[in-house]
C-alpha positions, -999 to +999 in steps of 0.1 A: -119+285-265-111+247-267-096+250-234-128+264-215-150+232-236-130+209-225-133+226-185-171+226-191-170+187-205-153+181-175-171+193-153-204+179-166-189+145-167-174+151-129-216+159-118-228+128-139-203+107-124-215+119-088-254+119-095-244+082-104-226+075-076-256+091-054-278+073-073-261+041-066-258+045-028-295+053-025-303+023-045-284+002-018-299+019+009-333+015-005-331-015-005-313-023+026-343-009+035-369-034+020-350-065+031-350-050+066-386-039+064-390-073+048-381-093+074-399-071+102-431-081+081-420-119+077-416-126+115-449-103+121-469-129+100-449-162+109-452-155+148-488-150+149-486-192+140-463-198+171-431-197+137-402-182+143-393-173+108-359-170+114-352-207+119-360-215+090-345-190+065-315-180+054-305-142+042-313-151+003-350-158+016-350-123+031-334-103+002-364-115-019-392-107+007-400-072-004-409-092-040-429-118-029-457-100-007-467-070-032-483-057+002-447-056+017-428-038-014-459-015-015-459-006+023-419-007+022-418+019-004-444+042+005-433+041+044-397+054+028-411+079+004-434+095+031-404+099+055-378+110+028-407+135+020-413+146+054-375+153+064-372+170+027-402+191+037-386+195+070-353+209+059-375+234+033-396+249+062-362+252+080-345+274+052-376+291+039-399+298+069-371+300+100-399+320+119-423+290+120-392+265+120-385+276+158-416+279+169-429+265+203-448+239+187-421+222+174-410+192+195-380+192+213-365+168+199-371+169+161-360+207+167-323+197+182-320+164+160-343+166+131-327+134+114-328+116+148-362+123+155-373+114+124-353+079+126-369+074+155-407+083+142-403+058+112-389+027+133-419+031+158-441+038+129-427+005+109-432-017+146-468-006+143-475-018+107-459-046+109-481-056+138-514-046+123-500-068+089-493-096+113-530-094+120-544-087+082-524-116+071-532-140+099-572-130+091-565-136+056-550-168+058-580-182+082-605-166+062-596-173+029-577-209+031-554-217+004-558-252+011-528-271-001-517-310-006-482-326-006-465-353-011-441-365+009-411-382+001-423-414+019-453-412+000-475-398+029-500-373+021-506-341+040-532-315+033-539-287+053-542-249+048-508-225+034-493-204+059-465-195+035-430-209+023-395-200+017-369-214-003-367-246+021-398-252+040-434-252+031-462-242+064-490-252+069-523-253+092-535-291+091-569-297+099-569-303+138-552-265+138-517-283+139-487-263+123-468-286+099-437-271+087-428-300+056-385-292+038-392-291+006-362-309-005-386-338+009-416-335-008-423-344-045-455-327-053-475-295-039-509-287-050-531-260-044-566-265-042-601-246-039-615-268-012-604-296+009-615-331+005 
C-alpha cells in the first residue's frame, strides 16, 4: 500500500513540476511577445514625427513598453489571446468535426500548415494595428496637447507639446511644428501644463 502512495505522490509532483515548467515557458513567451509587439507600436507612433525610435532607446526601454501605454498591453494581450483561441479552436474542429475540418472552404494553406498560417495571419494582422495606432496616437497628441516645459541644463527654457519619452530623451513638438528631442540627463526640471503661455 505505501509503495503505490508513494508512486501516486510521485507522480502528481512529476505533473506539478511540468505544469510549472509550461507555465514558465509561456510566461516568457508572452512576454517576448509584448516587448515585440511593444516595440512595433513604439516606432508606429515615433515615425509618424519623422523619430526613429530606435535611436534613441535601448532594450530596457523596450522591455517596459507593454507597461507604459495601457493601450499597448491591452491590444498586446488581447491580439495573443484571440490567436491562441483561434488555433485552440482550430485544433478542436480538427479532432471533433474532421468532416467540416477538410472541407473546401478551408484555405490551402491554414489546411497544410495550420500553425504557419496562423503565424502568418497574426503578424499581418499586428502590422495593421500598429499602423492605425500610429494614427490614433498621432491624432491624440495634436488634438489633445500635453503641453510641456523644461529646463535645460544651461538654463534655457523650452516649451512645446509631449510626443513621449524614454528613459533618456524627452520629445517634443515646439511651437513652429519643430521636433525637439531634449537628453534628459540635461535637463533639471519638466513640467506639464494645461495650456501654453
Amino acid at each position: 500500500m505505501k509503495n503505490k502512495e508513494k508512486r501516486i505522490n510521485g507522480l502528481i509532483e512529476d505533473k506539478y513540476e511540468l505544469i510549472a515548467k509550461e507555465f514558465q515557458t509561456f510566461l516568457s513567451v508572452f512576454y517576448l511577445l509584448l516587448v515585440g509587439i511593444g516595440m512595433l507600436f513604439s516606432y508606429e507612433k515615433y515615425s509618424r514625427f519623422g523619430i526613429n525610435i530606435f535611436q534613441y532607446s535601448d532594450i530596457f526601454d523596450f522591455l517596459l513598453t507593454p507597461f507604459r501605454d495601457l493601450y499597448i498591453f491591452i491590444f498586446s494581450s488581447a491580439s495573443i489571446a484571440i490567436v491562441f483561441l483561434a488555433y485552440t479552436m482550430d485544433k478542436l474542429i480538427k479532432n471533433k468535426f474532421p468532416k467540416y475540418y477538410n472541407s473546401k472552404y478551408r484555405l490551402g494553406l491554414l489546411k497544410s500548415y495550420p500553425l504557419f498560417g496562423f503565424i502568418i495571419v497574426f503578424i499581418l494582422y499586428l502590422f495593421f494595428f500598429s499602423i492605425k495606432y500610429g494614427k490614433f496616437t498621432e491624432r491624440k497628441i495634436l488634438e489633445n496637447p500635453k503641453f510641456t516645459e523644461v529646463t535645460l541644463s544651461s538654463g534655457n527654457i523650452k516649451k512645446g507639446n509631449l510626443i513621449g519619452k524614454n528613459n533618456g530623451y524627452i520629445f517634443m513638438l515646439e511651437n513652429n511644428n519643430e521636433i525637439k528631442i531634449y537628453p534628459i540627463s540635461n535637463l533639471v526640471e519638466i513640467k506639464s501644463k494645461r495650456t501654453i503661455d
